[in-house]
C-alpha positions as CSV (number, residue, x, y, z in Angstrom):
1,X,-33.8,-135.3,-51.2
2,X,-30.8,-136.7,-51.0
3,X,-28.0,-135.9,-48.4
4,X,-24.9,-134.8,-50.0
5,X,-21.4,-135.1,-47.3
6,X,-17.8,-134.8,-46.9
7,X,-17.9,-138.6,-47.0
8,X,-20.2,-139.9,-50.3
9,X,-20.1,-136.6,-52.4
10,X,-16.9,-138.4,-54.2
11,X,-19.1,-141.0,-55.0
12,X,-22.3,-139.1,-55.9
13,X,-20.9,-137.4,-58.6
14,X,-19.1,-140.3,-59.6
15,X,-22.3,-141.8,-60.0
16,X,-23.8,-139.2,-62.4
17,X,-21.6,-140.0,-65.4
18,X,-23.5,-141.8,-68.0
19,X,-27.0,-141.4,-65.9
20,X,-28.9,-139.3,-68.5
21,X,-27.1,-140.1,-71.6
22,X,-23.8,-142.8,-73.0
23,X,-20.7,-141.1,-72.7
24,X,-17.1,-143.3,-74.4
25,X,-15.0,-145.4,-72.3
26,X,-12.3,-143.2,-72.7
27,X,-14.5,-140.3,-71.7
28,X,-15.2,-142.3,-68.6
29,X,-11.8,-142.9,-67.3
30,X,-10.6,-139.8,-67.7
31,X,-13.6,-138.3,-65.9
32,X,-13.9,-141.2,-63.2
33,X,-10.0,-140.0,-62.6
34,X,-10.4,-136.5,-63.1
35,X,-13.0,-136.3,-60.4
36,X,-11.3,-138.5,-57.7
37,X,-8.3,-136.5,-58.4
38,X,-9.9,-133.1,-58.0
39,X,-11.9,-134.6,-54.6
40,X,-8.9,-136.2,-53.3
41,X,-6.6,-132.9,-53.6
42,X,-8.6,-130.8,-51.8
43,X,-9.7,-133.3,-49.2
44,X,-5.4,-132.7,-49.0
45,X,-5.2,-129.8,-48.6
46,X,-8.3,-128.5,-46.7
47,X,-9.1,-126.1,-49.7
48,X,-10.7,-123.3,-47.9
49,X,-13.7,-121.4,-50.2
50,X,-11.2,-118.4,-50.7
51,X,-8.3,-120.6,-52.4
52,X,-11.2,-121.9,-54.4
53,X,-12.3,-118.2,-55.9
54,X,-8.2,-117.4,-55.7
55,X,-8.0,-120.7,-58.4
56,X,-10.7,-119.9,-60.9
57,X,-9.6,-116.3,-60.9
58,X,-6.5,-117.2,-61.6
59,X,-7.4,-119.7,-64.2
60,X,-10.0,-116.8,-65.5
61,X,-7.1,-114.4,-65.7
62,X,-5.2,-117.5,-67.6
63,X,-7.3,-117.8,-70.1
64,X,-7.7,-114.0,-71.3
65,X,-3.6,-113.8,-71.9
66,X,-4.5,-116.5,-74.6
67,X,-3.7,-114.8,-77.7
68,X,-2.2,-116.3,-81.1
69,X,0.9,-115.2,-79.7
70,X,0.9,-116.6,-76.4
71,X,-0.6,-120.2,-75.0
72,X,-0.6,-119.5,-71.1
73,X,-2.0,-123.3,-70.4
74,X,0.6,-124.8,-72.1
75,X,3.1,-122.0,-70.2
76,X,1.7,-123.1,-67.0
77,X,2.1,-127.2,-67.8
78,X,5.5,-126.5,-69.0
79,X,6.1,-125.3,-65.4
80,X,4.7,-127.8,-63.9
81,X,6.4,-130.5,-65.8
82,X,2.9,-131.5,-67.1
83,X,3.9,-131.2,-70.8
84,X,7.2,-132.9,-70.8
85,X,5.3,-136.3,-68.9
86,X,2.4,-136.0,-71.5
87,X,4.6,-135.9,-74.2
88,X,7.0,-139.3,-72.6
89,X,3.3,-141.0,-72.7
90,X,2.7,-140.2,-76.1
91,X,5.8,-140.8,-77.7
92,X,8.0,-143.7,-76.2
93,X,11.1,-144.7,-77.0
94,X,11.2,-148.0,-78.4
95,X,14.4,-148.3,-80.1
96,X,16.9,-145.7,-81.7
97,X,14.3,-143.1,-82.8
98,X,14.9,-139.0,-81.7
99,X,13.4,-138.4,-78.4
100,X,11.2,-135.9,-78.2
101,X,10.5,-132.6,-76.1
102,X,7.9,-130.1,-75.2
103,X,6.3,-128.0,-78.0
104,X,6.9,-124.8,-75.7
105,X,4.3,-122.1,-76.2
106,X,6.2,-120.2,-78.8
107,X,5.7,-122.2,-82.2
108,X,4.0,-120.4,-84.6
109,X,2.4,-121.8,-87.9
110,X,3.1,-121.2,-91.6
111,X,6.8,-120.5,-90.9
112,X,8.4,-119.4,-94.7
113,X,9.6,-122.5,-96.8
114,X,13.1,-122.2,-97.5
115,X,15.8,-123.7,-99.7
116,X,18.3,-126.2,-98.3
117,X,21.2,-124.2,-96.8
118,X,19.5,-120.4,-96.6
119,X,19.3,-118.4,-93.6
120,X,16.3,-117.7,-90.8
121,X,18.0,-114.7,-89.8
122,X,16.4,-111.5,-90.5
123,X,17.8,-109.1,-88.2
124,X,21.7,-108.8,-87.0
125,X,22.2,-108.8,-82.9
126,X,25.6,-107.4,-81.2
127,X,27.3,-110.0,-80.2
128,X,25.6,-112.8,-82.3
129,X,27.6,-115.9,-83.2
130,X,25.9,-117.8,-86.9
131,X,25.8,-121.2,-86.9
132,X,25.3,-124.0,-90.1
133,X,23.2,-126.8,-88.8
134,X,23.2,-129.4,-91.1
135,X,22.4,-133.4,-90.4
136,X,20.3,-136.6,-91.9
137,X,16.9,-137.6,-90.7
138,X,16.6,-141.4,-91.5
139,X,14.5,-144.3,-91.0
140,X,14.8,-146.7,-87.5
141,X,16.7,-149.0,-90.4
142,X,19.3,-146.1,-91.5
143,X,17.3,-145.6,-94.7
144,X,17.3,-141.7,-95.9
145,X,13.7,-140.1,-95.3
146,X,13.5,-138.2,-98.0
147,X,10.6,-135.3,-98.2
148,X,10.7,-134.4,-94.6
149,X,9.8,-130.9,-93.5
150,X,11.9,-129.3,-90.7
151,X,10.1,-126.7,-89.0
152,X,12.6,-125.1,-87.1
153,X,12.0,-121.9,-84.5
154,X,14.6,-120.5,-82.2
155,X,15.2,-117.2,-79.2
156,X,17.3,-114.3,-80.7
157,X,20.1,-113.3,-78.7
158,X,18.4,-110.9,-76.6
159,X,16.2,-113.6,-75.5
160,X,13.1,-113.4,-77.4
161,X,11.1,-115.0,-79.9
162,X,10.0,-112.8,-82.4
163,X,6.3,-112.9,-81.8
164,X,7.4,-111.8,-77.8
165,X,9.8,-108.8,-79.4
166,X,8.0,-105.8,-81.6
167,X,11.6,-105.0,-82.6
168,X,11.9,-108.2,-84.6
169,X,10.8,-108.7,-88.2
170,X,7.6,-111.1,-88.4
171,X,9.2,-114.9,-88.3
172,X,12.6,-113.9,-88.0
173,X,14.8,-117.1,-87.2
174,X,11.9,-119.3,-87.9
175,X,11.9,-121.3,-91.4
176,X,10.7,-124.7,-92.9
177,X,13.5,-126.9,-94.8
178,X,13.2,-130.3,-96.6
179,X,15.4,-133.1,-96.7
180,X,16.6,-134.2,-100.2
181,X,17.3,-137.6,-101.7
182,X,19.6,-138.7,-99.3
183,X,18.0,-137.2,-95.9
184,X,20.1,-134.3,-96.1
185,X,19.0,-131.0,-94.2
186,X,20.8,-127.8,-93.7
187,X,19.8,-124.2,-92.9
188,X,21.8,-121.0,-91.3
189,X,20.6,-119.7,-87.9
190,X,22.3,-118.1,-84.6
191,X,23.5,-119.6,-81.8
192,X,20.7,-119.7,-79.3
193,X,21.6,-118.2,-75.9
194,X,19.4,-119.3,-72.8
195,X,15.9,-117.3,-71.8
196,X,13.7,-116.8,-68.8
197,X,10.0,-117.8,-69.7
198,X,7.7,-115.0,-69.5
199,X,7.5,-114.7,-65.4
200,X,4.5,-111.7,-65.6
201,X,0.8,-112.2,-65.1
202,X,-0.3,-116.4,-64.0
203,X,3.2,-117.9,-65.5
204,X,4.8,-115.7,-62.7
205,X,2.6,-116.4,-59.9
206,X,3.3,-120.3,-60.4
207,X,7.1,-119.8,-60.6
208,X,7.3,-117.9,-57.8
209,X,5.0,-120.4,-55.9
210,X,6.9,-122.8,-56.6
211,X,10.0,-121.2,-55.7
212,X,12.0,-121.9,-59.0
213,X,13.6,-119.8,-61.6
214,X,12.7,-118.9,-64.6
215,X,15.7,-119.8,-67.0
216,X,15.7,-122.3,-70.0
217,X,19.1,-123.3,-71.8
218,X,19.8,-122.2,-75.2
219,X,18.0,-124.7,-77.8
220,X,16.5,-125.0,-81.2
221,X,13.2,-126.4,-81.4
222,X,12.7,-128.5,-84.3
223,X,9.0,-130.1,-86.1
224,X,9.5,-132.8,-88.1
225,X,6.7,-134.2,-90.2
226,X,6.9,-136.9,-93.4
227,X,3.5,-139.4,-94.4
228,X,4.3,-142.4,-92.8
229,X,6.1,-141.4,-90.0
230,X,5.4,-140.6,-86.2
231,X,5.8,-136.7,-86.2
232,X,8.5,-135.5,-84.0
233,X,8.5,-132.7,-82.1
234,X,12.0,-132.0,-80.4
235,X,14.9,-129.2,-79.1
236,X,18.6,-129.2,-80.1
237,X,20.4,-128.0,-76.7
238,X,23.7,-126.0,-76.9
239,X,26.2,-128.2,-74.9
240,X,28.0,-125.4,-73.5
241,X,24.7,-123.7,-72.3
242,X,23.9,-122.9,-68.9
243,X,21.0,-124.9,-67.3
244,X,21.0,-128.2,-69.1
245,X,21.0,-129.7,-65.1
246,X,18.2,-126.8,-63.9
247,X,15.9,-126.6,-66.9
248,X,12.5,-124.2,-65.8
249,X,10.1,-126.3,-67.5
250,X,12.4,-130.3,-67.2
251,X,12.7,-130.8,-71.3
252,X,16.3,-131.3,-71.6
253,X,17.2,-134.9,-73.3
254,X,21.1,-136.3,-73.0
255,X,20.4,-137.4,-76.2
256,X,19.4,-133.9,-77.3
257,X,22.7,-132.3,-76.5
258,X,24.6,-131.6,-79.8
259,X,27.8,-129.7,-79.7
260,X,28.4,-126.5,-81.3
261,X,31.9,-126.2,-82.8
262,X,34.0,-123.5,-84.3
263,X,33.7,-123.6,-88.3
264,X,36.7,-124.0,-90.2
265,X,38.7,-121.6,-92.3
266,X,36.8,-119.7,-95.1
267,X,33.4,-120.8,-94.1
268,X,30.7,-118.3,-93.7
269,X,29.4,-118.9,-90.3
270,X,31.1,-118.4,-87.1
271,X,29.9,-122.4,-85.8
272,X,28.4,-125.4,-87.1
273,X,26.3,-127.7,-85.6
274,X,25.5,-131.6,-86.9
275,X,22.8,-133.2,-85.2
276,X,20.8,-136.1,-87.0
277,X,17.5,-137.4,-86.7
278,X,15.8,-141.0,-86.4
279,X,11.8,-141.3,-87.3
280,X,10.0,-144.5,-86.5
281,X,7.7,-145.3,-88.9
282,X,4.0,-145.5,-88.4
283,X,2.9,-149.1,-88.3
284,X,6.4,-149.9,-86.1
285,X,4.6,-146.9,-83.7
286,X,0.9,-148.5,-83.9
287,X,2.9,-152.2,-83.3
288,X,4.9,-150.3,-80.1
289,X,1.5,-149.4,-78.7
């Protein structure tokens, strides 16, 4: 039988990868680096057997707050910054197209489809402020894209997404727009104030291990999605929100910052926002990589 130590058990299970049947390349690197990752932390740390059990309890515990209405794993890589560095590696900036941003565990599918210019909000808030967000999503050349869908989904001003908040109509401030023949999108929504991220059950335990807070600035997150184009997933950040510089979960983007201003005379919102949007096409992606 074979002698298994602190010193070649690395390298044992190392060796078992491929012995009974062909795994990918890929499959292999990531498992070669997965395993002398896992080995090499706890060789760190001097993982003792109860951190162990704490750690799969706690991943257990994880995994049973997954619902359709809340994605704890991608909570949990948020505040770790795993998210945000996953996303840089998958997109990268090559020229003058939008950067991107963390997805966030709050999107929900099948958002209505609205007509250019109408209104996500559903329910009136004390205090709100309205806000017409209108802009061009165009080509890396300046060309119109026209046929893009905008999934936009945004915190009401008490904080909460709708799917977090019984009190709020089902996908209230959430809404799918298309740009027309020139690029052009527009759509009414309310001026998004800044949130803490769920800080109960696992989320909370990491926070307050980590001994950060819990706040996010106010933002609008926004899908993007045409054929032929690199799908973009991004946030519009308030300029004047708190916590651009101390973001819970490192997402904010200089080049995400738009500015909301005061709307003129006779208009029917009390801001407006104008924030354009650059998609790279496809092939100039696939040539990139």
């Amino acid at each position: 039988m074979r002698n298994v130590t602190l010193e070649n058990v690395t390298d044992i299970v190392l060796g078992s990868l491929g012995k009974h049947q062909p795994i990918a390349a890929r499959q292999r690197e990531i498992m070669e680096s997965l395993i002398q990752h896992l080995h090499g932390f706890c060789k760190d740390v001097d993982l003792t057997h109860d951190e162990f059990l704490y750690a799969c309890d706690y991943l257990a515990r994880a995994g049973q707050l997954c619902s359709d209405k809340r994605q704890e794993f991608i909570l949990l890589a948020d505040i770790l910054g795993v998210e945000v560095l996953v996303d840089m590696l998958s997109n990268p900036i090559s020229g003058k197209e939008t950067a991107s941003t963390v997805l966030g565990p709050f999107f929900r599918e099948n958002a209505p489809v609205m007509p250019k210019g109408a209104s996500t909000v559903q329910k009136a808030f004390e205090g709100q402020e309205t806000v017409y967000v209108e802009g061009y999503v165009r080509d890396t050349k300046g060309q119109p894209i026209q046929g893009a869908i905008l999934d936009i989904w945004e915190d009401a001003p008490n904080g909460l997404y709708e799917n977090h908040d019984p009190d709020q109509p089902d996908y209230n401030l959430r809404g799918r727009f298309e740009t027309d023949e020139t690029g052009h999108y527009a759509f009414r929504a309310l001026r998004p104030v800044p949130y803490p991220i769920p800080d109960d059950a696992t989320a909370g335990e990491l926070i307050r291990a980590m001994g950060h807070h819990t706040m996010r600035p106010g933002h609008i997150h926004v899908m993007i999605n045409r054929e032929g184009y690199r799908p973009l997933i991004s946030q519009i950040y308030d300029s004047n929100s708190d916590y651009l510089d101390d973001d819970s979960v490192f997402a904010v983007k200089e080049d995400l910052v738009g500015k909301f201003e005061r709307a003129g005379e006779g208009a029917d919102t009390d801001l407006v926002l104008r924030f354009d949007f650059t998609l790279p096409e496809q092939a100039q992606m696939m040539a990139a990589e």
